[in-house]
C-alpha positions as CSV (number, residue, x, y, z in Angstrom):
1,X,-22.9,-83.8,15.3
2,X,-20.6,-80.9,15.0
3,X,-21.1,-77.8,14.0
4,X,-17.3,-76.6,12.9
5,X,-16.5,-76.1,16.6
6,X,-12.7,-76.8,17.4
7,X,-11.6,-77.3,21.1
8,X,-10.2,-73.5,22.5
9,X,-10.9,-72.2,19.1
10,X,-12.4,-69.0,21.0
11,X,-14.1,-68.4,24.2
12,X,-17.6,-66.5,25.1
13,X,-17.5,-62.7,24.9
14,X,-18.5,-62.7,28.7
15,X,-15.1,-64.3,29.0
16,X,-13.2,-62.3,26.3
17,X,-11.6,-59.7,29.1
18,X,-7.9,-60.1,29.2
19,X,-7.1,-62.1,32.5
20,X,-3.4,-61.5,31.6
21,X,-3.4,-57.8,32.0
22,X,-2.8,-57.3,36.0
23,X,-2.9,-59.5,39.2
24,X,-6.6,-58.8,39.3
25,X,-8.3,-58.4,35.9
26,X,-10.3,-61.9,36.0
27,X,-12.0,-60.6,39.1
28,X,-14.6,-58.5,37.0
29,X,-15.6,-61.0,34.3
30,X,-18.4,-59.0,32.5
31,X,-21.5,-57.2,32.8
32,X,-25.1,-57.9,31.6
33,X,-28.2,-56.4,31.0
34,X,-31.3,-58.1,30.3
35,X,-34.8,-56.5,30.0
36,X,-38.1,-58.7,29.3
37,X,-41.1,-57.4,27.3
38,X,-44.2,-58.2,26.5
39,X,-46.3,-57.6,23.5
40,X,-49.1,-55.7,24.4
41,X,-52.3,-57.7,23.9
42,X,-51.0,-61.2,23.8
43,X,-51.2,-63.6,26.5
44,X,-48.1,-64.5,28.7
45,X,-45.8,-67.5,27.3
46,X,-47.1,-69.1,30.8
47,X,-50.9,-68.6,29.7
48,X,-50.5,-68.5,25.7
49,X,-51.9,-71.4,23.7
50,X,-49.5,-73.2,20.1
51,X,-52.1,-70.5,18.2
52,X,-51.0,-67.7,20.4
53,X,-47.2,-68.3,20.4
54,X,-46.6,-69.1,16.9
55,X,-48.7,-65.6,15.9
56,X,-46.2,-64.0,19.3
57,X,-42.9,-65.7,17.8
58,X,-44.1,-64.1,14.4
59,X,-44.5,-60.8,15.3
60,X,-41.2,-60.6,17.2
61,X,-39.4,-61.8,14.6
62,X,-40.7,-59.3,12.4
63,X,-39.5,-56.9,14.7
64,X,-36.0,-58.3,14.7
65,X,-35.5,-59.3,11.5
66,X,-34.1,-56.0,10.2
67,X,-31.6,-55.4,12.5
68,X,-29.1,-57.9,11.0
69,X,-28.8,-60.4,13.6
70,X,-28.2,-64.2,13.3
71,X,-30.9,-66.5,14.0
72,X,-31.9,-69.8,15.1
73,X,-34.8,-72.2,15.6
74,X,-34.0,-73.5,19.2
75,X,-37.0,-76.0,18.9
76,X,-35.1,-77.7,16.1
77,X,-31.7,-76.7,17.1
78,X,-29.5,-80.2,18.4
79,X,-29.5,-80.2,22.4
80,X,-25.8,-79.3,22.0
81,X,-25.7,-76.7,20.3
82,X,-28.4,-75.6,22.7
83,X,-26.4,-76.0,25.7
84,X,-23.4,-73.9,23.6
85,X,-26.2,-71.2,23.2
86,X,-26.7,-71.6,27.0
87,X,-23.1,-71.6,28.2
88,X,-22.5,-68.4,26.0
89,X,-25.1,-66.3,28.0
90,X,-27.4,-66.4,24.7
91,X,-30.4,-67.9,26.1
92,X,-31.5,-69.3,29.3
93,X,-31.7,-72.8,31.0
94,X,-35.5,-72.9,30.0
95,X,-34.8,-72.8,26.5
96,X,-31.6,-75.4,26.0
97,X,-34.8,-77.8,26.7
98,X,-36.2,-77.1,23.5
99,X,-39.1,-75.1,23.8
100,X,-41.7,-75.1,20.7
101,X,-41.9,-71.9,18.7
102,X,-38.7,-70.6,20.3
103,X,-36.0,-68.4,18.3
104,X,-32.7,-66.9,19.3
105,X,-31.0,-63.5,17.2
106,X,-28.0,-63.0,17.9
107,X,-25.1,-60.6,17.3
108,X,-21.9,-62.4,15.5
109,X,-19.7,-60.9,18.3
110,X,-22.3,-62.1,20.8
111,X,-22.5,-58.6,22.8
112,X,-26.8,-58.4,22.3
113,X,-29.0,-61.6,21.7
114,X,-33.0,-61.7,21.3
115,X,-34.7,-64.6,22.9
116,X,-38.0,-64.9,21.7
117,X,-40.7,-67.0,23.9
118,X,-39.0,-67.4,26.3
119,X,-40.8,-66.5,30.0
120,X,-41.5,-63.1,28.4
121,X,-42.3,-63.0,24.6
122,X,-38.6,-61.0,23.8
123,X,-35.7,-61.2,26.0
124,X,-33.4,-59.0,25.2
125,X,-29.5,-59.4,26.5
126,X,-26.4,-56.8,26.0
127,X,-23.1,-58.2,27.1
128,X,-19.7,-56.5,27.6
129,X,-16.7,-57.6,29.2
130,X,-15.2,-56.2,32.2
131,X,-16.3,-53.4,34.3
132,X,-19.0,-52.3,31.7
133,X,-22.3,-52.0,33.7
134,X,-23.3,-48.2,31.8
135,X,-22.4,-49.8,28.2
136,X,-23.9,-52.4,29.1
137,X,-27.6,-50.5,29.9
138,X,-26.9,-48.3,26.8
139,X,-26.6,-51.7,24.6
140,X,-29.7,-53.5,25.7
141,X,-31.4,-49.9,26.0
142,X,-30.7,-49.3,22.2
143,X,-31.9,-52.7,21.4
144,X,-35.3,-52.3,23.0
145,X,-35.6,-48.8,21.1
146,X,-35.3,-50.3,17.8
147,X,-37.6,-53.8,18.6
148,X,-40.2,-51.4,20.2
149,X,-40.1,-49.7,16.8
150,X,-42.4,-52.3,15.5
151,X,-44.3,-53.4,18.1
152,X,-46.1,-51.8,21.5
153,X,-44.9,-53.3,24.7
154,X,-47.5,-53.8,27.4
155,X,-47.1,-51.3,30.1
156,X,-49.6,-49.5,32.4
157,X,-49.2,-46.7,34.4
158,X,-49.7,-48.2,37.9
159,X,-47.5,-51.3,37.4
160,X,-45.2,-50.2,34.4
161,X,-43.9,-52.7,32.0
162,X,-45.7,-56.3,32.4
163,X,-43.5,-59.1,32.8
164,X,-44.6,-62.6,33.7
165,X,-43.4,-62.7,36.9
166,X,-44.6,-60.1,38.5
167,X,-41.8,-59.2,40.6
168,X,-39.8,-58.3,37.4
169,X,-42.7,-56.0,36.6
170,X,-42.2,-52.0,36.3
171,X,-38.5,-52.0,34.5
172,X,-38.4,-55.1,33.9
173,X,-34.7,-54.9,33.7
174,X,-31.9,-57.0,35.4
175,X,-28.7,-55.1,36.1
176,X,-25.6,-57.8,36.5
177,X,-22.1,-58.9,36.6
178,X,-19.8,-61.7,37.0
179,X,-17.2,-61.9,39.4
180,X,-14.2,-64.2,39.9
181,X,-13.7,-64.3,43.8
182,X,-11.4,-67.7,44.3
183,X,-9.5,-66.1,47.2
184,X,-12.4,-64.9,48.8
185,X,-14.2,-68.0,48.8
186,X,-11.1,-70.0,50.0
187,X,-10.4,-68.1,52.8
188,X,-14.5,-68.3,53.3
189,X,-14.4,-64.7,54.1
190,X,-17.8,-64.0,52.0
191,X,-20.0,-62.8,55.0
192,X,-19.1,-59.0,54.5
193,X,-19.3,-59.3,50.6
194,X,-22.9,-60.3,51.2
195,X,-23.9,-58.0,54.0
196,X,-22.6,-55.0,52.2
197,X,-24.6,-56.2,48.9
198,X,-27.6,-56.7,50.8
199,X,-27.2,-53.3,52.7
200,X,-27.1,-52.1,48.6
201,X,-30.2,-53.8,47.7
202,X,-28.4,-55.8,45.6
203,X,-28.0,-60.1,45.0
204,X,-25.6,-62.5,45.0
205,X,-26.0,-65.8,43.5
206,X,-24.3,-68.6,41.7
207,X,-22.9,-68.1,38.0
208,X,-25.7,-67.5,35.5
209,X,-28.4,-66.6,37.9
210,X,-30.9,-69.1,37.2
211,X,-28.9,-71.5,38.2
212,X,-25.3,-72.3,39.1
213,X,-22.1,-72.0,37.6
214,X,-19.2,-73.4,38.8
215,X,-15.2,-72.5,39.1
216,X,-16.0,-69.5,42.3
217,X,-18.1,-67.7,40.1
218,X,-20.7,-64.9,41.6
219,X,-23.8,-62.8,39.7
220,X,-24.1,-59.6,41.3
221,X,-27.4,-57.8,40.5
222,X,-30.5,-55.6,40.9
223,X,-33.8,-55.4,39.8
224,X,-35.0,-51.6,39.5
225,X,-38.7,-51.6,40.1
226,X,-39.3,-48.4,37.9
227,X,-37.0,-47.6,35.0
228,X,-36.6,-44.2,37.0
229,X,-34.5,-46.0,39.3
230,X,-32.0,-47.8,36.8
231,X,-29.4,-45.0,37.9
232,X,-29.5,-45.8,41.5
233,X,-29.5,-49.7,40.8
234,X,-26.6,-49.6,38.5
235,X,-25.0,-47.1,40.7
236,X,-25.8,-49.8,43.8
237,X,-24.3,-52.6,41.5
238,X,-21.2,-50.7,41.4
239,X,-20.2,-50.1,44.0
240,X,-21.0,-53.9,45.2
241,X,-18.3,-54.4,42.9
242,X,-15.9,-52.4,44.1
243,X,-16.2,-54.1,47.1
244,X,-16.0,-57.0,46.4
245,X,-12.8,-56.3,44.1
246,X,-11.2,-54.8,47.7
247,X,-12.2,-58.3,49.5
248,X,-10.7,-60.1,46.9
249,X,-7.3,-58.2,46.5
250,X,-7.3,-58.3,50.1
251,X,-7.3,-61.9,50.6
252,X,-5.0,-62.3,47.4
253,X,-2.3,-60.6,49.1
254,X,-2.4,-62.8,52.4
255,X,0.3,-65.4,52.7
256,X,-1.6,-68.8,51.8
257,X,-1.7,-70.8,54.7
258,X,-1.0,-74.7,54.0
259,X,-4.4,-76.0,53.6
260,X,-5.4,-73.4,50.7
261,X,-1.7,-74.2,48.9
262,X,-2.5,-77.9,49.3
263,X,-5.8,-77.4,47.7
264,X,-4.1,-75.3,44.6
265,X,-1.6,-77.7,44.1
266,X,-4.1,-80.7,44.3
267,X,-6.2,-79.0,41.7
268,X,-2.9,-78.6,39.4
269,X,-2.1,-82.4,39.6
270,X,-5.7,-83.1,38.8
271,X,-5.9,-81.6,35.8
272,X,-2.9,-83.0,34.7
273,X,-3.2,-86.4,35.7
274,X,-6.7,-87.1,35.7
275,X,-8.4,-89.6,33.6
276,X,-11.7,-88.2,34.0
277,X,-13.2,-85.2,35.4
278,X,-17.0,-83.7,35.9
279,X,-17.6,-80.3,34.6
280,X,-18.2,-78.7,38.2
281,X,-14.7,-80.7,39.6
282,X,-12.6,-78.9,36.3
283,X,-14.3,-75.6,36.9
284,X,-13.7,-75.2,40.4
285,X,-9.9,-76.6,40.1
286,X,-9.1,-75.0,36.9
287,X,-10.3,-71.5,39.3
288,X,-8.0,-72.7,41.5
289,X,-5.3,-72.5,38.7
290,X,-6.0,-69.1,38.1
291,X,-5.5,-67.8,41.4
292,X,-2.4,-69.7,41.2
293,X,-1.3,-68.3,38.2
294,X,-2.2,-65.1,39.7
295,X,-0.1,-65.2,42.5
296,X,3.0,-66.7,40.7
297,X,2.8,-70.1,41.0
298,X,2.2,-71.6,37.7
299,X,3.4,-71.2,34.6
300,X,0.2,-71.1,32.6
301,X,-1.5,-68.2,32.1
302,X,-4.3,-67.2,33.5
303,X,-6.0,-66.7,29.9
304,X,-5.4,-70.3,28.7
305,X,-7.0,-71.3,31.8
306,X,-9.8,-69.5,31.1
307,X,-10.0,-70.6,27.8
308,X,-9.4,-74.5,29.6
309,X,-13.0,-73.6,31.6
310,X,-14.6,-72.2,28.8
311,X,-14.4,-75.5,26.4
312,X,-14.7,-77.5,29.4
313,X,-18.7,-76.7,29.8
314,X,-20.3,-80.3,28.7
315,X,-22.3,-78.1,25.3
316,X,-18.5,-76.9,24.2
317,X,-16.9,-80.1,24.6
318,X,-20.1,-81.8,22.6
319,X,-19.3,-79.7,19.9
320,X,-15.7,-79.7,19.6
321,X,-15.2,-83.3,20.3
322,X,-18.7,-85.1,19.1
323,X,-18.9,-88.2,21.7
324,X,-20.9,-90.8,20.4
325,X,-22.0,-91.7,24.2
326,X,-22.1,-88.7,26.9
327,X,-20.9,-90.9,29.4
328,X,-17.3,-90.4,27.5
329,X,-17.7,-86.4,28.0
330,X,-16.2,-87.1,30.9
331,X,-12.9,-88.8,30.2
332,X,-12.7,-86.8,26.7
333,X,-12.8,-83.4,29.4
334,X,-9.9,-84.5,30.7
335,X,-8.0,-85.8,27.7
336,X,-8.0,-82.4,26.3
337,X,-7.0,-81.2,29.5
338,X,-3.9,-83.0,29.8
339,X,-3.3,-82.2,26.1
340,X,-3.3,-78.5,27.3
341,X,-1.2,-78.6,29.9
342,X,1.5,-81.5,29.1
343,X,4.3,-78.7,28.9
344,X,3.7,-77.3,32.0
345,X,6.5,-78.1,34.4
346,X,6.6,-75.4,36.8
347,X,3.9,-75.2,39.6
348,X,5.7,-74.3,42.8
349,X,4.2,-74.5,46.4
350,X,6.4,-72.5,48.6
């Protein structure tokens, strides 16, 4: 199956930033907003019978359908092109499973998506790349306004908006970003980056959130409790992220000792000699390219890395390259690879 995908073709807008544009621009990947709703007087997607969330998933598309987006049954949609969906930050792990009476809208440009059934009834996502965290509130806050339009969101005035999970009730907003940190983790000098966050009231976790992303990636975030206090968690956010851009800068501009120069030059020679490579093995030595790039020492540019990472997720690769047995994902990963970087001669350690 293939759905007109070609290897490198583009990459997701949460990787669209240009890496190429200082030492430290891939540190600040992008920034998310997500807020959950509820239709008032409908059960939970947790509680809600077929009856219920065929009548849910019809009144939310009704909602959406005016506002131009594209759409897509994710209950019939091919498991790849599900896990695309999920590797672009379109929809969540939950839903690459195939979910009855689940639909995605999304934006061509891939800046806001609508999930609809997922753990709330709409999810609704605004992405932008880079240091973005205020455009990205305004984008999601914009989308809400016109979806709540046409239908009432359940709210009450002790516990504010109702959300499945009932920590996530009140804004039921996430505030995020994605950061690069391959220095910092290399030099394992992470402690202060997650004391200071915590001091912040803010999170750090793996990749996408709900679960883990690999190639030294990090989701910074808070949860505001009220939407009274989106300022101060956006503002908390931020400045999270300034520190952590200071940690990583800091540790960029160390002399590498030998054991992290080993490491970047084994990661090189793995990519380009390797015969077969797991998705979490690229990512985390394609991140080690980057840094390398970064400081100098290879001749590929940190953007065609990314771009390397990007169709290296096992739902891009299914597209673009259509394996007839998963098993070969593996040696076609690093096929392409190779094909990538066969010109490269330069990759000094010194």
């Amino acid at each position: 199956m293939n759905e007109g995908k070609n290897f490198g073709e583009d990459v997701p807008l949460w990787l669209s930033g240009d890496w190429d544009e200082s030492d430290f621009s891939d540190i600040v990947v992008s920034a998310e907003v997500k807020i959950n709703r509820n239709i008032a007087g409908w059960p939970f997607a947790c509680s809600s019978d077929a009856r219920d969330a065929k009548e849910i998933l019809r009144l939310a598309e009704d909602a959406v359908d005016g506002l131009g987006m594209l759409d897509v049954d994710l209950e019939s949609a091919p498991i790849a092109l599900r896990m695309f969906y999920r590797e672009r930050r379109l929809i969540s792990t939950s839903l690459a499973y195939g979910i009855p009476f689940t639909k995605l809208f999304y934006e061509p440009d891939e800046s806001s998506s609508v999930a609809i059934n997922e753990e709330d009834h709409i999810r609704i996502r605004h992405i932008v790349p880079g240091f973005g965290i205020q455009a990205a509130i305004s984008g999601a806050a914009a989308l809400e306004a016109a979806i709540g339009e046409s239908v009432d969101f359940a709210n009450s005035k002790e516990f504010g908006y109702l959300t499945a999970c009932y920590a996530e009730a009140g804004s039921g907003m996430r505030i995020s970003a994605l950061v690069h940190l391959p220095a910092l983790v290399l030099w394992q000098e992470g402690t202060q980056l997650s004391s200071y966050a915590q001091s912040r009231g803010v999170s750090i976790s793996g990749g996408f959130g709900d679960d883990i992303m690999h190639g030294n990636f990090f989701h910074v975030y808070a949860e505001p409790d009220r939407m009274e206090n989106v300022g101060s968690a956006s503002k908390a956010v931020e400045d999270v992220l300034k520190f952590a851009v200071k940690r990583e800068k800091k540790c960029r501009r160390q002399k590498m000792p030998d054991d992290i120069m080993h490491l970047l030059g084994c990661s090189f020679g793995n990519l380009k000699y390797g015969y077969a490579t797991e998705y979490a093995a690229a990512a985390n030595q394609i991140s080690c390219c980057i840094l390398a790039s970064k400081l100098g020492l290879c001749n590929i540019s940190a953007n065609r890395w990314k771009t390397l990472m990007a169709w290296c997720m096992p739902g891009h690769l299914m597209l673009a390259t259509n394996p007839d047995d998963v098993d070969k994902l593996e040696a076609g990963r690093a096929t392409k690879i190779r094909e990538a970087i066969s010109g490269v001669d330069k990759f000094r350690l010194e």
